[in-house]
Structures are given as structure tokens and as C-alpha cells.
N, C-alpha and C positions, 0 to 999 in steps of 0.2 A: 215721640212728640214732634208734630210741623213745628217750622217757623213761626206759622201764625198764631199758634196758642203761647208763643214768648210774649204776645204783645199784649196776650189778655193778662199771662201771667203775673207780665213788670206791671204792666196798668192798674194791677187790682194790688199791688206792692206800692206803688207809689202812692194811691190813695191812702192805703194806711196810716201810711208814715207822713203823708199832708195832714191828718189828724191828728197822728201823735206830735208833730211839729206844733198846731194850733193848739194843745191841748196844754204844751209846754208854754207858751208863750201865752196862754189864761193865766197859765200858775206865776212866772215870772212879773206879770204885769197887776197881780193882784200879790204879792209877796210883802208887801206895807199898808193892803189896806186892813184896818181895825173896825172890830166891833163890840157893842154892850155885852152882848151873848154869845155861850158857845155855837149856841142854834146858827146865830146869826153871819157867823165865822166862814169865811171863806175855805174851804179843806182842797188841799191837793187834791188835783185827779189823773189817772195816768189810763190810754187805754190799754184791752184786752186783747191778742189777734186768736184767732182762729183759722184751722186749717179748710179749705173747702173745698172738693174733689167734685171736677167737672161732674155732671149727671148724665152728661152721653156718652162719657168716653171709660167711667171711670179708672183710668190712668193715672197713677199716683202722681207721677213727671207734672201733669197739669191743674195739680191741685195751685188754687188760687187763694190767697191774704184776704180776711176782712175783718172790721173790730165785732168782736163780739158784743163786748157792753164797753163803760167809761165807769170805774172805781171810784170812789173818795178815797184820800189815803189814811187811813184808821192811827195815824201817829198823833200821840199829842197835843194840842194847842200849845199856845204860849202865852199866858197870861202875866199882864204886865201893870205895875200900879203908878197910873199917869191921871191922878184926880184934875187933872185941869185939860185933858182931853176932852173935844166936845165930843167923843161916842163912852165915855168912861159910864160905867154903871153906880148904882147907889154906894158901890163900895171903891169907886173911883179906881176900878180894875177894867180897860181893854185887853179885850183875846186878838191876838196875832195870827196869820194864817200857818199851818205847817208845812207852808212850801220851804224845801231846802234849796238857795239859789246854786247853788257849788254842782249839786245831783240834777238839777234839771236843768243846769247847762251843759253837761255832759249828757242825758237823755238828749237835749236838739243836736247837738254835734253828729251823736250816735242816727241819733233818725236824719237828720240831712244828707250822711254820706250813705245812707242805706240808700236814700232816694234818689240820690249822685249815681249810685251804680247802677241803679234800676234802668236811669237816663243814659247807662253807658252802654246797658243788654240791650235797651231797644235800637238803638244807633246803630250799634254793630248787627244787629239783625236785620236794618233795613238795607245797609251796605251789602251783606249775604246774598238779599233778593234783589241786591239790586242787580250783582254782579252775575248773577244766576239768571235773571231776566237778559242781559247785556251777552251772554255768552252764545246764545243763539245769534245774533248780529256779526260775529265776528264769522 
């Protein structure tokens, strides 16, 4: 594997994980809001990755990250009986979303320093060529 397919590799890594970062901070930021219905319930969602093996070279070394789809998370609701909510239903029951705050701050921790490293391979691979461009000068 070049140098240069580090850059597509981490690139297509840190994409990932800028969506599972946003995906996490949907769920976080929707974590209180309520609704009449289950329908209407906000549901965690968490994404998919997938493996993707360049098509020119296929070199497993250059296989590149992409989400494949974005999940609901099939856990529960939480139905809670607050008859003087203005989204409560005729039985004065709002559904709570099943995002777990605790698990999907650990999820962004987890996806942030993934993408921290990512930011760390391409750094040190441009330092590489740099110094490998630089060594002809000397």
C-alpha cells in the first residue's frame, strides 16, 4: 500500500465517524423530547460501517470505511404518565425516546478519538512525504 491511499483510507475513516459523531448528538439532543405516540417517538439511531475494497487495486491493506445504512434502535420506549403534558395522549401517557444518555456518550468519546487517530495517520503520513520529498535537497 502507497502513502497516498493512507489519505483516502483515513479520509473515508473520519467521514464515518463525523456521522456517527452527528448521529450521536441527534440522539443526545432529542433525549427529552416527548410524544402522543409511539409512531411519533423519536427512536435512537446508531450507524452501520462497511468494509470497501478499492476496485482497482483490490488490496485488502486499501480497503476504505463507509456507513452502509443508519438503524432505529428497536429498544423500548418509555412511556410515562404526565396528563398535564401538552403532547400527553387521551390517556394522559407521553412516550420518551430510548436514547440511553450514559451509552451514547460513550459512543461520541469512542467515535471522536477514532477520528483523533485518523487526524494523527494522516499527519504523520504527510510528515513521511514530506521528509522523503526533503531528502533529495540534502
Amino acid at each position: 500500500m502507497g502513502l497516498f491511499n493512507t489519505f483516502d483510507v483515513s479520509g473515508s475513516a473520519m467521514t464515518a465517524q463525523s456521522v456517527r459523531m452527528n448521529l450521536v448528538a441527534s440522539n443526545l439532543a432529542n433525549v427529552n423530547s416527548a410524544a402522543s405516540s409511539v409512531e411519533g417517538t423519536y427512536k435512537s439511531r446508531q450507524a452501520v460501517f462497511k468494509t470497501v475494497v478499492d476496485q482497482f487495486s483490490n488490496d485488502p491493506a486499501v480497503a476504505k470505511v463507509a456507513v452502509d445504512r443508519i438503524v432505529e434502535s428497536e429498544a423500548p420506549l418509555k412511556a410515562q404518565y404526565q396528563p398535564n403534558h401538552p403532547n400527553a395522549n387521551a390517556e394522559g401517557y407521553v412516550y420518551m425516546p430510548n436514547v440511553n444518555p450514559i451509552e451514547s456518550m460513550a459512543n461520541m468519546i469512542d467515535a471522536s478519538r477514532s477520528y483523533q487517530t485518523n487526524v494523527e495517520v494522516l499527519n504523520t503520513t504527510k510528515q513521511l512525504l514530506m521528509r522523503t520529498i526533503n531528502l533529495g535537497k540534502a
